[in-house]
Structure formats: C-alpha cells, structure tokens
Short mmCIF file of the C-alpha atoms (twelve columns), coordinates in Angstrom:
data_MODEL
# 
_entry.id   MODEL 
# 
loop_
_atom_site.group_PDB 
_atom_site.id 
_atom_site.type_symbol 
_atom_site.label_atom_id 
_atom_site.label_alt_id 
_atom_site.label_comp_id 
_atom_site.label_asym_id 
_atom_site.label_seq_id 
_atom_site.Cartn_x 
_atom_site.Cartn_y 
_atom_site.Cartn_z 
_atom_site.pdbx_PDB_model_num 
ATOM 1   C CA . UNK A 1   128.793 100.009 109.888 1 
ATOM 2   C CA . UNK A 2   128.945 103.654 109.131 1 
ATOM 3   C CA . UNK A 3   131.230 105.459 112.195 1 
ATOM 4   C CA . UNK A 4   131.368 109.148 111.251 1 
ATOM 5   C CA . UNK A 5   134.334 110.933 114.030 1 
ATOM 6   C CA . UNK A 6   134.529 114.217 113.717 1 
ATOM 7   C CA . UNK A 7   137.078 117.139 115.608 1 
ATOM 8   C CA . UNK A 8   136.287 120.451 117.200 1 
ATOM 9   C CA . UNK A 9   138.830 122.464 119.275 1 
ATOM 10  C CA . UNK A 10  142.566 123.626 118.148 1 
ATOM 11  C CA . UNK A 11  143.891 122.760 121.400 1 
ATOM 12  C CA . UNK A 12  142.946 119.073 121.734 1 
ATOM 13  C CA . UNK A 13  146.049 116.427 121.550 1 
ATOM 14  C CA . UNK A 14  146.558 114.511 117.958 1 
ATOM 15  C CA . UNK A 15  144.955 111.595 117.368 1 
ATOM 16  C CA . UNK A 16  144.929 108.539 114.222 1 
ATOM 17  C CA . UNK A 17  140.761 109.063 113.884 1 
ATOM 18  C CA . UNK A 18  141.106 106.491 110.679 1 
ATOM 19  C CA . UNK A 19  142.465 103.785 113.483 1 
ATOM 20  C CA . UNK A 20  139.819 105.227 116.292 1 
ATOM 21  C CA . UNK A 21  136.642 104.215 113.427 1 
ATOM 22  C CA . UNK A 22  138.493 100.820 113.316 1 
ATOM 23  C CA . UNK A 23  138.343 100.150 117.029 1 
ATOM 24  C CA . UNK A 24  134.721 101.856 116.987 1 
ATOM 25  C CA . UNK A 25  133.959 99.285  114.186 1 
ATOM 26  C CA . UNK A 26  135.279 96.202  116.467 1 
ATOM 27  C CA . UNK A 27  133.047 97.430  119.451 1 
ATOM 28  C CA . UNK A 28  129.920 97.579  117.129 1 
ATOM 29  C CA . UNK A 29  130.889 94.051  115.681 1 
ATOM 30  C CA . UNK A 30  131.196 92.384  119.573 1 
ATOM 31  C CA . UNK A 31  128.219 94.442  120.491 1 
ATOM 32  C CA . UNK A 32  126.322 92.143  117.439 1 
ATOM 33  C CA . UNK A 33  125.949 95.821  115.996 1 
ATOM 34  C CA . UNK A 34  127.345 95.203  112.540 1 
ATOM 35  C CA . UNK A 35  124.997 97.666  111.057 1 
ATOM 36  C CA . UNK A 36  125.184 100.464 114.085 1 
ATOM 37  C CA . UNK A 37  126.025 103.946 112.957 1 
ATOM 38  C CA . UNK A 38  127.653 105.840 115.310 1 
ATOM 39  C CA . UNK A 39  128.910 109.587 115.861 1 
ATOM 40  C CA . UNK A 40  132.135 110.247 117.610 1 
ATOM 41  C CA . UNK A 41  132.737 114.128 118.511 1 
ATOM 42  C CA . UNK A 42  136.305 114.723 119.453 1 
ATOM 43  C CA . UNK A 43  136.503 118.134 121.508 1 
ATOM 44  C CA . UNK A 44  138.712 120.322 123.516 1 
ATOM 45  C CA . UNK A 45  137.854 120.966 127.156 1 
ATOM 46  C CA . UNK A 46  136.286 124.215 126.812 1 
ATOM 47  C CA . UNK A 47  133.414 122.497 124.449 1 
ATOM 48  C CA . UNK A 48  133.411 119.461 126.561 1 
ATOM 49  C CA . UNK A 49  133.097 121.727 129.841 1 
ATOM 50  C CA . UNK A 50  130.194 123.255 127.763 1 
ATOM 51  C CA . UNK A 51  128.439 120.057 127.170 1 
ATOM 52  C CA . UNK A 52  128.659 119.074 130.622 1 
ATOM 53  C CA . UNK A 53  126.929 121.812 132.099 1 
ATOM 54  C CA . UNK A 54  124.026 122.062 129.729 1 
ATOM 55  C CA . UNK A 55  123.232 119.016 129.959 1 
ATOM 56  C CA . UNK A 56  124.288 117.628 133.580 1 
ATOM 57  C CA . UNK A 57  123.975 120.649 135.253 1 
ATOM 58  C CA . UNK A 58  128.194 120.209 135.919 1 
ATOM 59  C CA . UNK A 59  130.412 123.686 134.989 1 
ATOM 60  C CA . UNK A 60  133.382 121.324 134.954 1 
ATOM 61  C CA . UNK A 61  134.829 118.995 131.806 1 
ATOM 62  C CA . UNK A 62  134.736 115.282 131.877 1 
ATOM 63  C CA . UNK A 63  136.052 112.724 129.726 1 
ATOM 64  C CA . UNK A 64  133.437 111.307 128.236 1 
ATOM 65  C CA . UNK A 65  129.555 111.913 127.421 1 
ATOM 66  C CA . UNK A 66  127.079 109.743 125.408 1 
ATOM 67  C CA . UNK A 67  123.753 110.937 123.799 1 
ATOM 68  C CA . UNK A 68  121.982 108.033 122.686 1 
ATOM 69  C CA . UNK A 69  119.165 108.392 119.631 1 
ATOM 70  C CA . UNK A 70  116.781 105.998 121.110 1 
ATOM 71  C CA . UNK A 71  114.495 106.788 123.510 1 
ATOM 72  C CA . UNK A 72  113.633 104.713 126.645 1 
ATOM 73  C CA . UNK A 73  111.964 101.649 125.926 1 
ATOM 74  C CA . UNK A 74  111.717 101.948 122.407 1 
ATOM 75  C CA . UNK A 75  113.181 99.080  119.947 1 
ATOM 76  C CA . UNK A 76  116.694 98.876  119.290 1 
ATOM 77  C CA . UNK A 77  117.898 101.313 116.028 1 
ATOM 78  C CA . UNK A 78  121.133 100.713 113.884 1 
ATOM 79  C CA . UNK A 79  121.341 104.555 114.983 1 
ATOM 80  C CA . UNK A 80  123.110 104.960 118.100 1 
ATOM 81  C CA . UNK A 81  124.014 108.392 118.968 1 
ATOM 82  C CA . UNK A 82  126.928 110.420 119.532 1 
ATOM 83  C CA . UNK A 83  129.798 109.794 121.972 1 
ATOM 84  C CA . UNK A 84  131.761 112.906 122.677 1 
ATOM 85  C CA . UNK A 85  135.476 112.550 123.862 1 
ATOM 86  C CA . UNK A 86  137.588 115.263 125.114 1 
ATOM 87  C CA . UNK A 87  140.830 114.435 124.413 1 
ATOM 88  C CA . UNK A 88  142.456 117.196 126.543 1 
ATOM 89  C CA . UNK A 89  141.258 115.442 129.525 1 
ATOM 90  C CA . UNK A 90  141.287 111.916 128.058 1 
ATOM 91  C CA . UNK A 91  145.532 113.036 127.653 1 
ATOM 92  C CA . UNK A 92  145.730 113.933 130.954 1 
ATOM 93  C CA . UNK A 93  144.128 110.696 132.666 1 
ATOM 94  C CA . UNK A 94  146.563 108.664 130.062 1 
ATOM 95  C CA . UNK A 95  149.481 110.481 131.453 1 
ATOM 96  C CA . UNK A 96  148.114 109.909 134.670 1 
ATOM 97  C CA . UNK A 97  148.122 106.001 134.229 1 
ATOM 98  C CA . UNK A 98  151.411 105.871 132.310 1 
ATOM 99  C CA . UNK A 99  149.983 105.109 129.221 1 
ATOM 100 C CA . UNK A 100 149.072 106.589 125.472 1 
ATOM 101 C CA . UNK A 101 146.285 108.457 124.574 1 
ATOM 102 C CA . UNK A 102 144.926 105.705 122.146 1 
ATOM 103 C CA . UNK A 103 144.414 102.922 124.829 1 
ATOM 104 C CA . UNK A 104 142.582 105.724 127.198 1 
ATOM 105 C CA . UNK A 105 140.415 106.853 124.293 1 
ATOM 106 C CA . UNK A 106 139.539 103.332 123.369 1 
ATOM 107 C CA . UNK A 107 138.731 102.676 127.120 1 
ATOM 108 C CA . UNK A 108 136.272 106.050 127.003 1 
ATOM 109 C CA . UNK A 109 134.872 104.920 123.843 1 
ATOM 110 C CA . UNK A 110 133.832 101.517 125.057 1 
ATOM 111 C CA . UNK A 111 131.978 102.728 128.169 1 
ATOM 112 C CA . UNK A 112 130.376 105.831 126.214 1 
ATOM 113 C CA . UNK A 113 129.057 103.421 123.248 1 
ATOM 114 C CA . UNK A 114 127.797 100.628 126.419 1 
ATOM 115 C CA . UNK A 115 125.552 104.058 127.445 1 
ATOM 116 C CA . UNK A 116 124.294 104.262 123.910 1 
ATOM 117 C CA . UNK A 117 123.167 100.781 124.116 1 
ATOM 118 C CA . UNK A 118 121.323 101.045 127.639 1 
ATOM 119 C CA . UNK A 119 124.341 99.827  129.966 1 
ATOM 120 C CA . UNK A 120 124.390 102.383 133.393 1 
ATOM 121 C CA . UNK A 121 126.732 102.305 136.394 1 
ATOM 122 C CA . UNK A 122 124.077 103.785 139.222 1 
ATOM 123 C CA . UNK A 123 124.048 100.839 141.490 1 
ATOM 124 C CA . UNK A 124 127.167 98.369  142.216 1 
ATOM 125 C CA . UNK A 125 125.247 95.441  140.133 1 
ATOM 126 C CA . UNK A 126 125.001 97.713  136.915 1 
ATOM 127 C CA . UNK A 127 128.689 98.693  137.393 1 
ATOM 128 C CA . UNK A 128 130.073 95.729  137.430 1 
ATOM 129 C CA . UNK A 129 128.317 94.653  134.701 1 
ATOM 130 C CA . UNK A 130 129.092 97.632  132.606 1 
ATOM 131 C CA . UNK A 131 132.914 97.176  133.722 1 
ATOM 132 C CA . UNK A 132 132.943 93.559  132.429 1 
ATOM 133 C CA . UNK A 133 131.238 94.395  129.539 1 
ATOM 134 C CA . UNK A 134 133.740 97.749  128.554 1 
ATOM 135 C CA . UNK A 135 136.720 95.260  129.553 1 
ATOM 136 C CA . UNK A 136 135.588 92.706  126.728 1 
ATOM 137 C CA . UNK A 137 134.689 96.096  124.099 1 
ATOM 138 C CA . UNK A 138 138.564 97.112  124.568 1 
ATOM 139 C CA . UNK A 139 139.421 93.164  124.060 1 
ATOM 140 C CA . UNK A 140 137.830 92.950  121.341 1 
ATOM 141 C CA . UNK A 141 138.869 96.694  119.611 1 
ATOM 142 C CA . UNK A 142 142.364 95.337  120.331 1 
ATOM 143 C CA . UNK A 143 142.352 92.060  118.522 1 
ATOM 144 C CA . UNK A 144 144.930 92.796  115.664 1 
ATOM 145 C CA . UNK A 145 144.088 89.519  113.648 1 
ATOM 146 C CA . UNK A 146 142.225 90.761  110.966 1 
ATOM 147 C CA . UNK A 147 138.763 89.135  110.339 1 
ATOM 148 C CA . UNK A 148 138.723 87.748  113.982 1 
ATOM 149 C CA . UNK A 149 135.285 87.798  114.938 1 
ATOM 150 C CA . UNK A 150 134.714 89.211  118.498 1 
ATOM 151 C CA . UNK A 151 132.627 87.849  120.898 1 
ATOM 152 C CA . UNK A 152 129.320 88.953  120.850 1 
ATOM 153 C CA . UNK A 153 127.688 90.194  124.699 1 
ATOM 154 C CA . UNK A 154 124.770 87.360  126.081 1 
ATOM 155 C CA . UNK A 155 123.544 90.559  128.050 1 
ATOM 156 C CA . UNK A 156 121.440 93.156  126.481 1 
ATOM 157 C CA . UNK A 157 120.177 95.777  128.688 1 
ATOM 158 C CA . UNK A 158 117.183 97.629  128.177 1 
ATOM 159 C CA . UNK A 159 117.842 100.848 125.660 1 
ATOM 160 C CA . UNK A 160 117.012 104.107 127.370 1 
ATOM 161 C CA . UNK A 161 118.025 107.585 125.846 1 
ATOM 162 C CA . UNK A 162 117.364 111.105 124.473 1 
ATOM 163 C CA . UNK A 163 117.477 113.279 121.282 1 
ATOM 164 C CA . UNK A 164 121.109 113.965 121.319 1 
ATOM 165 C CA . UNK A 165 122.138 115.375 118.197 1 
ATOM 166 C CA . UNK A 166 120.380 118.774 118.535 1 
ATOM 167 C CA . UNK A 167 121.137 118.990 121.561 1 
ATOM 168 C CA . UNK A 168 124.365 118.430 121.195 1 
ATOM 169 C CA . UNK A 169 125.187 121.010 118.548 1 
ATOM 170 C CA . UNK A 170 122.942 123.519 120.721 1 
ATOM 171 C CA . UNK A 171 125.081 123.055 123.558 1 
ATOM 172 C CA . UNK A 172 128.077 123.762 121.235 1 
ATOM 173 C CA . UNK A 173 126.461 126.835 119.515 1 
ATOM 174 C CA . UNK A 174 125.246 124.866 116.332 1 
ATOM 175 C CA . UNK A 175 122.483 125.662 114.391 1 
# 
C-alpha cells in the first residue's frame, strides 16, 4: 500500500513523515484498503489558503482538504487521491487542545482519507457517521502492536469525487 507524503512550504512545523505513512498505512488496512495508494501533501498556510480558495471559493486556510481520484458513482480504485494537510494550522489547533502535532495530524488525516472514500458530514446522520468512523481510523493508526490487524468498517459509503491531482498542482502553480 504505496503512501507517497510529500512537503511544500519552509515555514510549516517539523514533522516524522516516515511515522505519518505508517499511521496512513493502518487507516488503509482498517479501511480493508490494503492495496490503496494514497498522496499526502504537507503545506504551509499560504499554499493551503491557496487551495482553499480555488477550489471552495474560501480566501482563508483550513486544516485539511481531500481530492479524491474517483469520480461519483464510479467503482472503487486502489487510487485514492490526495489529502493535503497544513501543518501551520494543524499546530495551532494542537496547541489549542493541549496536545502534539502528531495526534492532530493523525486526527486530520483520518477524516480527509474518510472524504476520499465517499464519507461527508452535510447532514447530522452523515456526521455522526463520519465521526465514528474517523474515531475508529485514529484507533486503529494508534495500535502499537505490530501486525495487529485493525478492524475493518461494515459501512461503505458511496464513492463520489473529482480529478484532484491537476488541480491540485494548478492551484499551487504546478505545471
């Protein structure tokens, strides 16, 4: 299960990416995604603020943004999409909540990889739901026995999406 993280932006907080693709790996595994490859953009603020606004119309950065590969309705694909994290803001929330950046990037990677896979929060039932279901993704990424096999979701929502790779690196001044 091929999990490719990679950083943009000077100003954004350290981070242990090798021990990130591990918990990534452990979400794909509970998700019954063994084979899922997966893209996880680590950015600054300023990149994330430019995300935001070409693509949700908000000139503001957020924490966390998901561009799944598949589009709506089609079969499921072992290729995801990309999940991009700023870390400036995902330090700030941690301090926020008395905690370390890890455990609030694991938390932002478990509900950006549930969007990759279909999950939304627009209505109270689909929240819920997608709250369970990130609770049990951070379980599981935080089970420290090696070769403990996580629990595998019953639900499987339907898989919506766009083409978020290009669009990504447009929005970030890619060619």
């Amino acid at each position: 299960m091929p999990t490719f993280i990679r950083r943009l932006g000077r100003a954004s907080p350290k981070l242990d990416t090798a021990r990130l693709r591990r918990l990534a790996n452990r979400m794909l595994g509970a998700l019954g995604n063994d084979e899922g490859e997966l893209s996880i953009l680590l950015v600054d603020d300023r990149r994330m603020q430019a995300l935001n606004l070409a693509h949700r119309k908000k000139d503001r950065p957020t924490d966390v943004l998901s561009f799944p590969l598949a589009e709506p309705g089609s079969p499921p694909s072992t290729l995801l999409g990309d999940v991009v994290i700023s870390l400036e803001t995902a330090l700030r929330q941690a301090r926020s909540r008395k905690r370390a950046l890890l455990p609030e990037v694991r938390f932002l990677l478990a509900h950006g990889l549930l969007h990759l896979v279909g999950y939304d929060h627009a209505t109270k039932t689909q929240k819920r739901l997608m709250d369970r279901e990130t609770r049990r993704l951070v379980r599981a990424a935080s089970e420290e026995k090696e070769g403990a096999k996580p629990r595998r979701s019953r639900t499987r929502p339907r898989t919506k999406g766009s083409t978020p790779t290009s669009r990504t690196k447009r929005a970030l001044g890619a060619r």
